[in-house]
N, C-alpha and C positions, 0 to 999 in steps of 0.2 A: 246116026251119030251126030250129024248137022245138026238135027232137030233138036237134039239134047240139048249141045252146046248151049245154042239161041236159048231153050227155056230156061237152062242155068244162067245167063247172063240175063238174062231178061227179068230171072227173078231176084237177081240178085239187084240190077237195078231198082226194081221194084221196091224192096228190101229198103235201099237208099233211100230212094222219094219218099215212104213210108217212117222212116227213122229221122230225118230231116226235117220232116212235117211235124212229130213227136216232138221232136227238140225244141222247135222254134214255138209248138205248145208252151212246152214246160217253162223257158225261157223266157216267155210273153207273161207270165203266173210271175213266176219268179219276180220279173222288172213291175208288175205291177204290185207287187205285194212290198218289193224292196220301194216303190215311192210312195206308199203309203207307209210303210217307214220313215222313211225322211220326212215326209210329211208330219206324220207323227212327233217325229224329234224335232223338227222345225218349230212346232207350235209351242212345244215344251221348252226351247229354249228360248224362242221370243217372248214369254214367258215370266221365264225366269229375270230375263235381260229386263223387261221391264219393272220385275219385285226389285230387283237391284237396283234398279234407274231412278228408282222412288225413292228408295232407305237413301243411295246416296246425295238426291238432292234435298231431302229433308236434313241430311247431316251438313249440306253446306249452308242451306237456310239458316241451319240452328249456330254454326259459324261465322254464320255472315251477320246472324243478329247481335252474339256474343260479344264480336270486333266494336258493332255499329255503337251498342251501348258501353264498350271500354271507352272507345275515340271519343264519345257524346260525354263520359263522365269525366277526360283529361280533359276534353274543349271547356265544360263548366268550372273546372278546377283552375284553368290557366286564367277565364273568363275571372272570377271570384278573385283571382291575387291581384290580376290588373285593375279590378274595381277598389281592391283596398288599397293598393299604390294610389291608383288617383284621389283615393277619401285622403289618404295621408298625404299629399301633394298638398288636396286643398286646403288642408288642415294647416300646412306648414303656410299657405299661403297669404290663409287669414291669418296667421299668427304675425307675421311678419306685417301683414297691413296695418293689423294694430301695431305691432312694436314700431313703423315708421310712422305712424300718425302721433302715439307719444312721444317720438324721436322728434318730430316736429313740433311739436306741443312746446317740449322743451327748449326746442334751441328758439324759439319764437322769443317764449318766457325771456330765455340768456339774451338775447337781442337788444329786450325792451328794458332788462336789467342794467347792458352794456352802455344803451344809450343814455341811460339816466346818468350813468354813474361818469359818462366822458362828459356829458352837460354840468354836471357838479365839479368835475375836474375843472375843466376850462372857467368854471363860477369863482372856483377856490384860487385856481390862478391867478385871473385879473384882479382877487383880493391879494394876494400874495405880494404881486407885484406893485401893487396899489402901497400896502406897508411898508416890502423895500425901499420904494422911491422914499416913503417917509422915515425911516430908519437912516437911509443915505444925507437926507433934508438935515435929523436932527444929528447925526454923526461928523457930517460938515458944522455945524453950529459949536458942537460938542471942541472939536478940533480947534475950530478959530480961538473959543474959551479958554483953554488949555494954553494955546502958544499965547494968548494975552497974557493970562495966568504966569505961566514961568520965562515968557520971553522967549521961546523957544519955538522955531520951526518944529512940524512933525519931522523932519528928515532927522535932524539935531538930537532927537527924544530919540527916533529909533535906531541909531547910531549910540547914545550912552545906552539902551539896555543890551542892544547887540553886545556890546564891551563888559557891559554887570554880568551879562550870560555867558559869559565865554571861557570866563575861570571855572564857574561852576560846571558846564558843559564838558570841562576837562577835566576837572574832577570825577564828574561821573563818567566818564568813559575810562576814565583809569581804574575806579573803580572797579567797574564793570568787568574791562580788559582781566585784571587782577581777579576777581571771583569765578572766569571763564578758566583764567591758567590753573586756581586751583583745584575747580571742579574737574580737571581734564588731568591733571596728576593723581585725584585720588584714584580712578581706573586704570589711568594710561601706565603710569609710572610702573604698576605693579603687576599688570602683566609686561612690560614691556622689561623691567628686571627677571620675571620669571623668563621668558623668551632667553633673554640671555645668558642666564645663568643655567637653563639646560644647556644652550648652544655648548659654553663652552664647557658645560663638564660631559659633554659628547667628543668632542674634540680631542684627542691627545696632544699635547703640544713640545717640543722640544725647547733646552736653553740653549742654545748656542749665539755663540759672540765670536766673531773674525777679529779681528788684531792686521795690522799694518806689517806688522814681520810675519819669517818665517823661520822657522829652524832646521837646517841640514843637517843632519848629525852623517857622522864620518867614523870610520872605524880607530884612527888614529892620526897623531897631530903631524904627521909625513906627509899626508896627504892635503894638507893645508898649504904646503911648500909651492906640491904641484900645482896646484888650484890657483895661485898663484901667477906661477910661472917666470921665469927670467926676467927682470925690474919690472914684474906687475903688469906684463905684457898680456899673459893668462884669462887676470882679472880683469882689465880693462874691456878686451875681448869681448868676457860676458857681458860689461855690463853696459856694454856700446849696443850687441845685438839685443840684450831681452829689455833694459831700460829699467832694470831692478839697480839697486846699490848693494854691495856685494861688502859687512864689515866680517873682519876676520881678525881677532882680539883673542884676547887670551881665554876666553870660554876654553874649555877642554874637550874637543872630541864634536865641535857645532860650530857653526856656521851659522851667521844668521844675514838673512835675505828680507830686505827694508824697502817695499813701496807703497804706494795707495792702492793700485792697480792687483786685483789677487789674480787677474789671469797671467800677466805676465810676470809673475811672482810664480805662478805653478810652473808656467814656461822656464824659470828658470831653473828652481828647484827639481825637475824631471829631467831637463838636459844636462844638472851637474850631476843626476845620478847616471845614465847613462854615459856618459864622459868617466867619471868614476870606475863604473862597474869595468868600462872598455878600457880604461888604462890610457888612450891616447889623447894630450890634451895639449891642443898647441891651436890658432886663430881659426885658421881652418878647416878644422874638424870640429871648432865651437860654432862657426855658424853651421856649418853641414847638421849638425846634431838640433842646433837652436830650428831651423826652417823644416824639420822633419818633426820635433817635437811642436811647431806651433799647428804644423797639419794636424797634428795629432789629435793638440786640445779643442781643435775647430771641430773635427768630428765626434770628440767625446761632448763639446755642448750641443750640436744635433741630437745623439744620440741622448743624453739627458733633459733636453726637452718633451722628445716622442715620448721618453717612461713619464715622464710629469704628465705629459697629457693623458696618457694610456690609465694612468694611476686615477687622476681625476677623472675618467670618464668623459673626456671630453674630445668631439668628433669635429672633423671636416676646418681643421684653425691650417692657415695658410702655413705655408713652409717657414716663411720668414718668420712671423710669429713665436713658430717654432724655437726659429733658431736664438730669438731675442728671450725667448723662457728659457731656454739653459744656456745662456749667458749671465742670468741674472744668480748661477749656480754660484761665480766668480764676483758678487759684487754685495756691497756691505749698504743697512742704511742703518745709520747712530749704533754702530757695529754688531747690528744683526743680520745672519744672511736675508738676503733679498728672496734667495728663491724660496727658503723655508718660510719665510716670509709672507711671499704669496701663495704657497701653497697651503698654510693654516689662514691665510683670509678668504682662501674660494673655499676650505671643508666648514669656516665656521658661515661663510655666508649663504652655499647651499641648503644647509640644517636652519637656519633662519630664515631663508625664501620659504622652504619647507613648510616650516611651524605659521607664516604667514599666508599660507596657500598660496603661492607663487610660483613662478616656475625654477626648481632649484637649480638644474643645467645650466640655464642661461644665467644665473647668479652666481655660480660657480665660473666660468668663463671671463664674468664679468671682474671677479674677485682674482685671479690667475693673472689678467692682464693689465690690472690695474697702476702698477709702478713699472712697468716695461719701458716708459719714458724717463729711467732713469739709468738705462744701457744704452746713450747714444752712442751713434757711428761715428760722427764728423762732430769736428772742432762748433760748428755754428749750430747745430742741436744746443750744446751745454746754454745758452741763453734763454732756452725757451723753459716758461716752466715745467716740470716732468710729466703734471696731470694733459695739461696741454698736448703738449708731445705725444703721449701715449693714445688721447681720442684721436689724433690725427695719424697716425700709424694705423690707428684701428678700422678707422673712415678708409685710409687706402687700402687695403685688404679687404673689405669689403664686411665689415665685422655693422652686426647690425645698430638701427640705433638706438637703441636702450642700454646696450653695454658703450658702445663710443660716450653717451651720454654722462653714463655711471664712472666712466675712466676717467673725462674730464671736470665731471663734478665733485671728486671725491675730496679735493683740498677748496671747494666753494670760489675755484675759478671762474664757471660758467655755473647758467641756473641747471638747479635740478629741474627733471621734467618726466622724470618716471620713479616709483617705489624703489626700483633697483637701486638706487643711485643714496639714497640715504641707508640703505643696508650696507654697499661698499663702503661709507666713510664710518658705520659704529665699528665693521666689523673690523677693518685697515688701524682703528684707534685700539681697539679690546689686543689684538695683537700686538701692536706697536706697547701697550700700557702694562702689561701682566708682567709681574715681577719677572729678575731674571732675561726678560726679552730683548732687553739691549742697555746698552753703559756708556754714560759721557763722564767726558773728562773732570774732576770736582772743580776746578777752576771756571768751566761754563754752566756748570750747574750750579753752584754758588750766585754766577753773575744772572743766572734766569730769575732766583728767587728774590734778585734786589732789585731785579728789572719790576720783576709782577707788583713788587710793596711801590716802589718811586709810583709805577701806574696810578697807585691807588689814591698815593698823596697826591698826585697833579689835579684833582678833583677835590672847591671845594666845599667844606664842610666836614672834610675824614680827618677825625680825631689820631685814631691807629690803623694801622693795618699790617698783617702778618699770612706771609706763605708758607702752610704745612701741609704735610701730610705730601712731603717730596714735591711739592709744589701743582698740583693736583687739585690745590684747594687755596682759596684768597677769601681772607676774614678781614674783615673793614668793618671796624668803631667809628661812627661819626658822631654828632656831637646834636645832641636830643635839641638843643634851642634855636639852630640852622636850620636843620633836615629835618621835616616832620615825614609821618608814613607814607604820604605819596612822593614825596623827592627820594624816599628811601628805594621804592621800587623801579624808580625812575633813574638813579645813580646804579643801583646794582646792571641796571642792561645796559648803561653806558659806558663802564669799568669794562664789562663781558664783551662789547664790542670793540675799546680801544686794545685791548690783551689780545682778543683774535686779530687785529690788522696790525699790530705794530711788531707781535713774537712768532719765533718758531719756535711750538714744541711738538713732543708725541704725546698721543693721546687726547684730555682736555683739560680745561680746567673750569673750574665751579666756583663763582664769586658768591660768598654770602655778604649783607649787609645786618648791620648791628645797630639797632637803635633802642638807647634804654635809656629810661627817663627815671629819676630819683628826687623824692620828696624828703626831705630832710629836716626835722625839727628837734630843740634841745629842751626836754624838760629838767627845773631846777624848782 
C-alpha cells in the first residue's frame, strides 16, 4: 500500500517535470516566433517611417523653396521702387540744378542791368541838378527883372495875386459848397421825406390842447353858496391850500378853476369833488381832503409813468425818471400835453431809428425823455434850459450817453455827437409842427410873423420879404443889382441863422431867397 502511494506520487511528479518541460518548449517557440514578429513589424515600420520621412521632407523642401522665391520676388520688388525713387530724386535733382543755375543766370543778368541803370541814375542826377542850379541862376535873374520892371519886390507881387485869388477862391468854393448841397438834396432830400412820411403815417397821433382853466360843473347853483362859505372863508380856504384861483360868476351850474399849473388844478378840482360829494365843507376838512387828494395825484403820476413806459416797451429807467414821465401827464407845452407829446416823439422816433437801421429802443427812450426838463422840482431848475436840464437828470441816473446826448442836443444847446440826436430834434419838431398839435395866442403869432419879415429887412439888399404858410416859410425879394447869385446863397444862410438864435418857435422854418433879374425894352 506504501509502495503504491510513492509510485503514485512519484509519477505524478513525474507527470509535473514532464509537463513543465513541454511548457517551457512550447513557450521558448512561442517567444521566438512572437520576436520574429516584432522583428518583423519593426522593419515594416522603420520602413514605413522612413517613406514618410522622405515625402515629408521633400514637402518642406518644396515649401521652403516656394517661401524662398516669394521673399526673393518682394526683395526685387521693394529693390525696383527704391531704384525708381532714387532715379526720380535724381531727376528732381538735376532739374533743380539747372532751374538754380538759370535762377542764377538771371539774377546775374538783373544785377548788371541794376548796376547800369543806378550809374545812369546818378549820371541823370548830377545832370539834373546841374540844370536846377541853372534854372535857380536864371529865375533869380528872371525875378531881379521883374521887380526893376514893375518896381515891385517878389513879396509885394505875391501878396497882390494872393488878394486877386482870394475872391475868386471864394467863389469857387461857394460855388462848389452850393453844387455839393444840391447834389446831396437830390437823394437825400427824397429819401429822407419818404422816411418821414412813412414815419408818421405809421404813427397814430392825437389833437389835444390843455387850456389854463378848468370846469367844475355842480349839480346846482346851492352849491356854489357852500363852496363858498361864510364871507368867502370856504374859498379862500381852497385857494390858500391847492394855489388854484377859484372864479365863481354867473356861469350856470360850473365853476371854473384858473392856473398854469394842471397838477394843482386836478388837485383842486378832485378835492372840490370829493368835498361836494361828502357834503362837509368848512377849512378843515379842506385841507384834510386837499393833503389826501395830493397823495393821491402823486401816486396816480407814478402809476402813469410805469403804463408809459410798459406801453413803449421800455425797461430798466430809474424810478425817478419814472416819476418825472408821468408828471409830464400834468404839464402843457405851447398848449399841447407834454406827455402825449413825448410819447408820439419816442413812437415816431423808434419807426425812424428802425427805417435807419438803428437801434429803435434806445431812440425810443431817448424820444420819451427828451423834454423831462421841463418838470422841474425846485424854484432854481426853472433857469436852466430844459434841454440842459434833462441831459443832466439823465447823466445822474445813469441813462446812457447817446440818449444824455440826444436830450441835450435836441434844441442845438450842445453839439450833436451821435445819429440819435438829430432823429430827436426832426422828430420833437414833426410833432410840435402837425396841424392841430398845439395853439398860440393870435397876438403872439401875429407878433412872430413880423418878427421873422423885420429879420429879413435888417439885411442889406432885401427888396421884400413875407412870412407864409403860418410862418413855416420866409420869402425875401432882393434886389437883382445888390445881390448877385453868390450873395443870394450867402444871405439866405445868414437870415436862417439870425431866425434860429434870435426866435422861439415850434417846428422850423425855411428861408427862400429870390433873385430876378428883368430886361426891359420899348419898341415904337
Amino acid at each position: 500500500m506504501y509502495n503504491s502511494i510513492i509510485f503514485v506520487v512519484g509519477g505524478v511528479v513525474l507527470g509535473l517535470a514532464i509537463g513543465f518541460i513541454i511548457a517551457k518548449t512550447l513557450e521558448k517557440k512561442n517567444a521566438s516566433k512572437l520576436v520574429k514578429e516584432a522583428k518583423k513589424n519593426a522593419a515594416l515600420i522603420l520602413k514605413e517611417a522612413k517613406s514618410e520621412g522622405e515625402n515629408l521632407k521633400k514637402d518642406k523642401i518644396l515649401q521652403a523653396k516656394e517661401k524662398f522665391i516669394e521673399l526673393k520676388s518682394e526683395h526685387e520688388k521693394v529693390i525696383l521702387s527704391r531704384d525708381k525713387k532714387m532715379a526720380e530724386a535724381e531727376k528732381r535733382t538735376r532739374d533743380k540744378e539747372s532751374q538754380v543755375s538759370s535762377e542764377l543766370s538771371k539774377s546775374k543778368k538783373l544785377n548788371e542791368s541794376l548796376e547800369n541803370k543806378i550809374k545812369d541814375y546818378h549820371h541823370r542826377l548830377d545832370v539834373v541838378e546841374k540844370k536846377q542850379e541853372e534854372v535857380d541862376r536864371l529865375h533869380k535873374s528872371q525875378v531881379q527883372q521883374l521887380e526893376v520892371i514893375s518896381s515891385l519886390s517878389a513879396e509885394e507881387a505875391k501878396a497882390q495875386l494872393v488878394e486877386s485869388l482870394k475872391g475868386e477862391a471864394k467863389n469857387d468854393a461857394m460855388a462848389f459848397v452850393q453844387n455839393a448841397l444840391e447834389e446831396a438834396k437830390l437823394t437825400a432830400e427824397q429819401d429822407a421825406k419818404k422816411i418821414i412820411i412813412n414815419t408818421i403815417q405809421r404813427i397814430g397821433t392825437e389833437e389835444a390842447v390843455d387850456n389854463c382853466v378848468s370846469v367844475f360843473n355842480i349839480e346846482s347853483d346851492d352849491v356854489k353858496g357852500r363852496i363858498i362859505g361864510r364871507e368867502g372863508r370856504n374859498i379862500r380856504a381852497i385857494e390858500a391850500a391847492t394855489g388854484v384861483e377859484i372864479i365863481v360868476d354867473d356861469t350856470p351850474e360850473a365853476i371854473i378853476l384858473s392856473c398854469f399849473d394842471s397838477v394843482r388844478r386836478e388837485v383842486a378840482r378832485l378835492s372840490l369833488h370829493k368835498l361836494v360829494t361828502d357834503g362837509r365843507i368848512h377849512p378843515a376838512r379842506i385841507e384834510e381832503v386837499v393833503k389826501k387828494t395830493q397823495k393821491q395825484i402823486e401816486q396816480e403820476i407814478i402809476e402813469v409813468g410805469k403804463r408809459t413806459v410798459i406801453d413803449l416797451g421800455i425797461h430798466n429807467l430809474h424810478p425817478e425818471l419814472i416819476k418825472m414821465v408821468g408828471r409830464m401827464k400834468y404839464r402843457s407845452s405851447y398848449g399841447q400835453n407834454l406827455l402825449q407829446h413825448s410819447r408820439e416823439v419816442a413812437k415816431l422816433c423808434g419807426v425812424m431809428a428802425a427805417e435807419l437801421g438803428l437801434n429803435p429802443k434806445l431812440a425810443k427812450r431817448a424820444g420819451l425823455l427828451h423834454d423831462i426838463g421841463k418838470v422841474p422840482d425846485a424854484e432854481a431848475d426853472m433857469e436852466t434850459p430844459h434841454a440842459i436840464l434833462g441831459m443832466q437828470w439823465a447823466e445822474k441816473f445813469n441813462e446812457k450817453d447817446e440818449v444824455c446826448n440826444a436830450i441835450g442836443a435836441h434844441h442845438d444847446e450842445i453839439e450833436m455827437k451821435s445819429l440819435l440826436a438829430p432823429i430827436i430834434q426832426v422828430c420833437d419838431a414833426i410833432s410840435g409842427a402837425r396841424p392841430g398839435a398845439r395853439r398860440q395866442v393870435l397876438d403872439s403869432y401875429i407878433q412872430r410873423l413880423k418878427d421873422l419879415e423885420d429879420i429879413a429887412f435888417g439885411f442889406s439888399g432885401v427888396k421884400k420879404a413875407y412870412a407864409i404858410q403860418a410862418g413855416r416859410e420866409l420869402r425875401v425879394i432882393v434886389e437883382s443889382e445888390k445881390v448877385d447869385d453868390q450873395k443870394a446863397s450867402e444871405l439866405s444862410f445868414s437870415i436862417s441863422q439870425k431866425v434860429q438864435t434870435d426866435m422861439t418857435y415850434p417846428g422850423q422854418v425855411k428861408v427862400t431867397v429870390i433873385r430876378e433879374t428883368r430886361a426891359v425894352n420899348i419898341a415904337k
